[in-house]
LUMMARLO-895617 format. One record per atom (N, C-alpha, C, CB): chain; residue number from 1; x, y, z; atom name. Coordinates in Angstrom, 2 decimals, decimal comma, always signed. Glycine has a CB too. Example, Ala and Ser with C-alpha at 12.3 -4.5 7.8 and 13.67 -1.06 7.14 Angstrom:
residues 2
kette;nr;u;v;w;atom
A;1;+13,19;-5,69;+7,80;N
A;1;+12,30;-4,50;+7,80;CA
A;1;+13,20;-3,30;+7,80;C
A;1;+11,31;-4,47;+9,05;CB
A;2;+12,85;-2,25;+7,08;N
A;2;+13,67;-1,06;+7,14;CA
A;2;+12,90;+0,03;+7,87;C
A;2;+14,08;-0,60;+5,72;CB
This chain:
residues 75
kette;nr;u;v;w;atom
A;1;+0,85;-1,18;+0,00;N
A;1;+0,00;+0,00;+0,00;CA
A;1;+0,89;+1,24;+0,00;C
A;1;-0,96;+0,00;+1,22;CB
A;2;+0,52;+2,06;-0,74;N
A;2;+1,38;+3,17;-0,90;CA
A;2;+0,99;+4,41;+0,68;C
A;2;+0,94;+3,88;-2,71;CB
A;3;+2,35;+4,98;+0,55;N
A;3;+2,02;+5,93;+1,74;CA
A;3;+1,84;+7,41;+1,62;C
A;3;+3,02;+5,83;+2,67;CB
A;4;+1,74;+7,78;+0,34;N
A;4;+1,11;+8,89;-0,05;CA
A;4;-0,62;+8,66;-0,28;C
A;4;+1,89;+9,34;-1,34;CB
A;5;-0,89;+10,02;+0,41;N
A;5;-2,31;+9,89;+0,37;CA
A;5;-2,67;+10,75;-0,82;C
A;5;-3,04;+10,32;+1,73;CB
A;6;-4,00;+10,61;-1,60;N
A;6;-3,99;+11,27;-3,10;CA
A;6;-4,82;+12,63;-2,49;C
A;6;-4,95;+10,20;-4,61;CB
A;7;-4,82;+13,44;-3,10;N
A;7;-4,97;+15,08;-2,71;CA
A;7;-6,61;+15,15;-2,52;C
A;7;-4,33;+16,33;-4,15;CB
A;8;-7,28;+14,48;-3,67;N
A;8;-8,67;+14,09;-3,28;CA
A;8;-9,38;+13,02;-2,40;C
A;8;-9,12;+13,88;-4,25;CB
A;9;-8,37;+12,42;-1,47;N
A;9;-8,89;+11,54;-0,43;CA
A;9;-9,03;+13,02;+0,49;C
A;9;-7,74;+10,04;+0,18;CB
A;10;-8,10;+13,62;+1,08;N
A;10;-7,71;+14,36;+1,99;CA
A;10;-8,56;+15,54;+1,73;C
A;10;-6,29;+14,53;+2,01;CB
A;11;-9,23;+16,30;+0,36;N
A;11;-10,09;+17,33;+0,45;CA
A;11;-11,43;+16,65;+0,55;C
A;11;-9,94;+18,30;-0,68;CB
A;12;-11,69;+14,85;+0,77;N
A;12;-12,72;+14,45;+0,68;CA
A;12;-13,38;+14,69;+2,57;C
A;12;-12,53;+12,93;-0,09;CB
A;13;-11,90;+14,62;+3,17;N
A;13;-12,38;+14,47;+4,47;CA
A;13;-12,77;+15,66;+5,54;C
A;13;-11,43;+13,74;+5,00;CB
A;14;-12,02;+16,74;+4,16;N
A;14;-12,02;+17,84;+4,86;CA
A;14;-13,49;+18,79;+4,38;C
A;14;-10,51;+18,55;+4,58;CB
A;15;-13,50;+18,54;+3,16;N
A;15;-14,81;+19,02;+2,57;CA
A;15;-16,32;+18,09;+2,31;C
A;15;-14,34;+19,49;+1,23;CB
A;16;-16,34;+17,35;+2,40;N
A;16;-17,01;+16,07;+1,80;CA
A;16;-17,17;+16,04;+0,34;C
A;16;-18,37;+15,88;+2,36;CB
A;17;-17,98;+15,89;-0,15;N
A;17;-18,05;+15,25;-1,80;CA
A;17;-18,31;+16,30;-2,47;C
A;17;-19,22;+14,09;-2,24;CB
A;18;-18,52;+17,65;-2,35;N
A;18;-18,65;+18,67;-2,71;CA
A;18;-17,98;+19,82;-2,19;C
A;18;-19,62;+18,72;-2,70;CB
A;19;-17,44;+20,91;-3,54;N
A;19;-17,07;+22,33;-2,74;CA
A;19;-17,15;+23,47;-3,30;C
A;19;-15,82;+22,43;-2,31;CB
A;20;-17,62;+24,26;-2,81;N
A;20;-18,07;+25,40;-3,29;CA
A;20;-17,33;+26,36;-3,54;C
A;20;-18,83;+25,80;-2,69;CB
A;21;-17,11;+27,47;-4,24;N
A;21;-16,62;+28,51;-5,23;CA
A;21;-15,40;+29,05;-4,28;C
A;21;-17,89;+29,78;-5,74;CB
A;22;-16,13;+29,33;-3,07;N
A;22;-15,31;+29,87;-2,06;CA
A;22;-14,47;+29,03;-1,72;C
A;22;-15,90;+30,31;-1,01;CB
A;23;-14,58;+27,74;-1,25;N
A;23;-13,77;+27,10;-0,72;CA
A;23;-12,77;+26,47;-1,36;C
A;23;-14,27;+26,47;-0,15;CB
A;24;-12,88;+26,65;-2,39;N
A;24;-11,73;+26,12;-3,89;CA
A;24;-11,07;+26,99;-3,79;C
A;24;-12,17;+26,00;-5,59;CB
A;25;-11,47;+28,66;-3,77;N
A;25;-10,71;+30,18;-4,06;CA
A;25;-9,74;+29,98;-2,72;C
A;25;-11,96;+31,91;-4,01;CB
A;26;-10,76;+29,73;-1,30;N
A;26;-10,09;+29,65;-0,07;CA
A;26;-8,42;+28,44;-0,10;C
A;26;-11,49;+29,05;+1,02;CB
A;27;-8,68;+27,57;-0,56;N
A;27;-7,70;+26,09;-0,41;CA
A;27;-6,41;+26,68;-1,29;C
A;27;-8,55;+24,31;-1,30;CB
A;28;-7,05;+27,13;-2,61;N
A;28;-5,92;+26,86;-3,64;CA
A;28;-5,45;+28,11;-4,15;C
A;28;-6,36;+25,97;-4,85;CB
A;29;-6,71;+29,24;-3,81;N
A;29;-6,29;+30,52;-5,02;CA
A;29;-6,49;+31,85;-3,68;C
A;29;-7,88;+30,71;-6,91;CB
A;30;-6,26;+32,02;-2,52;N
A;30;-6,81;+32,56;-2,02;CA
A;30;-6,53;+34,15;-1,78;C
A;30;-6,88;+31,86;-1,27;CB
A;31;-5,37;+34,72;-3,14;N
A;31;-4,73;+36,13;-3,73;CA
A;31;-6,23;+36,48;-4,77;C
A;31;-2,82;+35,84;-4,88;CB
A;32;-6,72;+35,42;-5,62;N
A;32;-7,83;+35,86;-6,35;CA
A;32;-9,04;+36,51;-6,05;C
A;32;-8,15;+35,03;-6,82;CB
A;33;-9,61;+36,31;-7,00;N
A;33;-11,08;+37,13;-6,48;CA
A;33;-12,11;+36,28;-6,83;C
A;33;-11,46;+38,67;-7,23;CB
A;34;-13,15;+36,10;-6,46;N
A;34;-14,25;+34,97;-6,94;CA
A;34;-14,99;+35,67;-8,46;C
A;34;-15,68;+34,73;-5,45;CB
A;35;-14,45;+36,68;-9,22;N
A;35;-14,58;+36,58;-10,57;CA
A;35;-13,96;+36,36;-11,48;C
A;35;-14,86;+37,19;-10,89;CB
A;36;-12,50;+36,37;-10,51;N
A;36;-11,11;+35,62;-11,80;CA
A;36;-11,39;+34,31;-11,64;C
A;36;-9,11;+35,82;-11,44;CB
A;37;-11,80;+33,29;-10,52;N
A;37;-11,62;+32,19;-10,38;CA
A;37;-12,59;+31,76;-11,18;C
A;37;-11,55;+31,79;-9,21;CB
A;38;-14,08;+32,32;-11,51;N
A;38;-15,10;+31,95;-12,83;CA
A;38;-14,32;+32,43;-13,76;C
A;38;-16,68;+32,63;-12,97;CB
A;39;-14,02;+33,00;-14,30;N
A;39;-13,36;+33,16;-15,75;CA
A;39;-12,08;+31,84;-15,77;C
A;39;-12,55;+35,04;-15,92;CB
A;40;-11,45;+31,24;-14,71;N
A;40;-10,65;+30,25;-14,85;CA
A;40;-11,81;+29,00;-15,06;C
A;40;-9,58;+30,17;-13,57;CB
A;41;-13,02;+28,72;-14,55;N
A;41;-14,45;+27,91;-15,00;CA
A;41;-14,77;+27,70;-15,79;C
A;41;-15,41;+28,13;-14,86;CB
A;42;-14,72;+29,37;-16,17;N
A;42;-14,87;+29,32;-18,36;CA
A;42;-14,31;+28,43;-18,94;C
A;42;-14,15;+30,53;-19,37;CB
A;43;-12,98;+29,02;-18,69;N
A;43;-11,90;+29,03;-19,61;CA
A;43;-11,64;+27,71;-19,58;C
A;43;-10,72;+29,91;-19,31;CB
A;44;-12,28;+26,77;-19,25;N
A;44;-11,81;+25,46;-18,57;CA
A;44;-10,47;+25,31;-17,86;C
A;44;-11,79;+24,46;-19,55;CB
A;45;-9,48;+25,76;-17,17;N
A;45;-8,56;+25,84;-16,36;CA
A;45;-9,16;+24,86;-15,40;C
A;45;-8,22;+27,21;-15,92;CB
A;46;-10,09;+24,91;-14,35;N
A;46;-10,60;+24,35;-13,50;CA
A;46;-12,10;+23,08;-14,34;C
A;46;-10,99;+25,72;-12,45;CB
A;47;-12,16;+22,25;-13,16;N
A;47;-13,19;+21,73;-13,42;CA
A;47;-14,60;+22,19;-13,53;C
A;47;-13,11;+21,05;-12,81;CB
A;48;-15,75;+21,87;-14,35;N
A;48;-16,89;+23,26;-14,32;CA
A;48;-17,33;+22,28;-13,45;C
A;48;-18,02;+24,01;-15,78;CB
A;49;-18,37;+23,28;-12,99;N
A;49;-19,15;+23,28;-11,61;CA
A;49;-20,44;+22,35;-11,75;C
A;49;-19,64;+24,88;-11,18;CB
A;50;-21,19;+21,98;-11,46;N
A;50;-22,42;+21,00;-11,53;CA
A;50;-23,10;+21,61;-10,28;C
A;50;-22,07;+19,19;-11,43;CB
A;51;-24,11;+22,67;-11,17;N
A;51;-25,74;+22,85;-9,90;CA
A;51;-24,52;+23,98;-9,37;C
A;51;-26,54;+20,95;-8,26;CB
A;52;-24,25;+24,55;-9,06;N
A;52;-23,01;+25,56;-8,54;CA
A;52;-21,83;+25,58;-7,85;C
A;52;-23,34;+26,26;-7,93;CB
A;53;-21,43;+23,61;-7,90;N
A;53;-20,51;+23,36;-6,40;CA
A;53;-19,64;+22,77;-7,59;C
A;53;-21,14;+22,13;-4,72;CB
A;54;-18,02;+22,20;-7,09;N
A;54;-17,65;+21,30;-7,92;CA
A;54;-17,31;+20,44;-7,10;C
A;54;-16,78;+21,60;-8,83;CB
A;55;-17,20;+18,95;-7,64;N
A;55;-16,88;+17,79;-7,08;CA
A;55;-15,57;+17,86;-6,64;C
A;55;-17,09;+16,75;-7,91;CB
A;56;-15,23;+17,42;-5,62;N
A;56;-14,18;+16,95;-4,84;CA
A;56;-12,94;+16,12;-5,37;C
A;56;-14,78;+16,25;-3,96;CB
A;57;-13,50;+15,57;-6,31;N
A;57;-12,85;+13,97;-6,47;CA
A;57;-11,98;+15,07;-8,04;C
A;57;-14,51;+11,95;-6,94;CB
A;58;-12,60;+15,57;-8,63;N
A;58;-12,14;+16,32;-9,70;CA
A;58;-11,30;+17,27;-9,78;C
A;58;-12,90;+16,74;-10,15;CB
A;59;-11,60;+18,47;-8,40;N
A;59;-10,43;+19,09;-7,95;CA
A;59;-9,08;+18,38;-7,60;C
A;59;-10,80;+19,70;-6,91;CB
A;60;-9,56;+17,76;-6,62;N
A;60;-7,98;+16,69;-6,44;CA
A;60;-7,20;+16,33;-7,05;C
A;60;-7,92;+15,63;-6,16;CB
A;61;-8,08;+15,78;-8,25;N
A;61;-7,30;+15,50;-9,67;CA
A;61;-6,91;+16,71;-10,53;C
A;61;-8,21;+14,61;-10,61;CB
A;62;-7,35;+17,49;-10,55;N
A;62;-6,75;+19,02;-11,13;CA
A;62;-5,68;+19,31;-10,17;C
A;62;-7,95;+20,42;-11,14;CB
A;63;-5,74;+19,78;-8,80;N
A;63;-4,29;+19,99;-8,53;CA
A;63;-3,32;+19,07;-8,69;C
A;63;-4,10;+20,32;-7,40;CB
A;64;-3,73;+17,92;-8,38;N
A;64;-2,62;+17,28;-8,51;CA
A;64;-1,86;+16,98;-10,06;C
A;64;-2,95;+16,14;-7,84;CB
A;65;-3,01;+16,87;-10,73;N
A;65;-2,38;+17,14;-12,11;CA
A;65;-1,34;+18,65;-12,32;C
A;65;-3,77;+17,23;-13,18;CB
A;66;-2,16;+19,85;-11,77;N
A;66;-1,38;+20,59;-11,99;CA
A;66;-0,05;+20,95;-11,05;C
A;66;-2,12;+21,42;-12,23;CB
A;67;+0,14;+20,28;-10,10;N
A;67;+1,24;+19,76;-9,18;CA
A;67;+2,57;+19,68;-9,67;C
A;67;+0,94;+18,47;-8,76;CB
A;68;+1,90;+18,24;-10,56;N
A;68;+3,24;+17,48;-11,38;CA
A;68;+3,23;+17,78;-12,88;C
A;68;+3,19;+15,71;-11,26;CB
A;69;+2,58;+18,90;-12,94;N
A;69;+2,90;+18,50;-14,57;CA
A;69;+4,29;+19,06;-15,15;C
A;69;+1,67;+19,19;-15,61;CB
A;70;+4,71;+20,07;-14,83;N
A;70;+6,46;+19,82;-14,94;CA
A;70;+7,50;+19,40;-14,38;C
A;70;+7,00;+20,54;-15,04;CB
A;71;+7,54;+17,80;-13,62;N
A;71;+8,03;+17,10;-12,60;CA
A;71;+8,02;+15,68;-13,91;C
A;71;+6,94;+17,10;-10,89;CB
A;72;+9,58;+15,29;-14,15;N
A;72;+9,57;+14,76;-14,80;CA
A;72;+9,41;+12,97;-13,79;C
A;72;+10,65;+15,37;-15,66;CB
A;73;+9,10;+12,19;-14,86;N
A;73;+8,53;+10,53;-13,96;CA
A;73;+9,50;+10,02;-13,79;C
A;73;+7,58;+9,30;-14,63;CB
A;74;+9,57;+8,97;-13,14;N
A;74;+11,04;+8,15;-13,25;CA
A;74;+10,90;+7,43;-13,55;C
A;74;+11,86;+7,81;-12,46;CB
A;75;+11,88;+6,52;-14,36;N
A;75;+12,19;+5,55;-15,33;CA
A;75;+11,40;+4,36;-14,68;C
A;75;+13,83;+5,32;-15,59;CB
């Protein structure tokens, strides 16, 4: 079993299965403003929202994608 925990277990426990506009801006962007962070919604940068919240499991996977993406893998 691996001993890294994945970024969306850990915002699952802290947020539950949903999170809202603020609390995405609050965690990850919290220099922005909650109308740059919709224009990053648009723009698809972020995951879009469903009913006005976004899923948990999707953010996780967006930062962490955007984490590593210039972190080369090892052989």
């Amino acid at each position: 079993m691996s001993a890294r925990i994945a970024t969306s277990k850990v915002l699952l426990i802290q947020y539950g299965p949903t999170m809202t506009l603020s609390e995405v801006k609050a965690a990850f962007m919290p220099n922005l403003t909650d109308k740059a962070v919709r224009n990053r919604v648009s723009r698809g940068d972020l995951p879009r929202m469903i009913d006005g919240v976004f899923d948990t499991q999707q953010i996780g996977d967006w930062w962490e994608s955007h984490c590593t993406a210039g972190v080369p893998r090892a052989a």
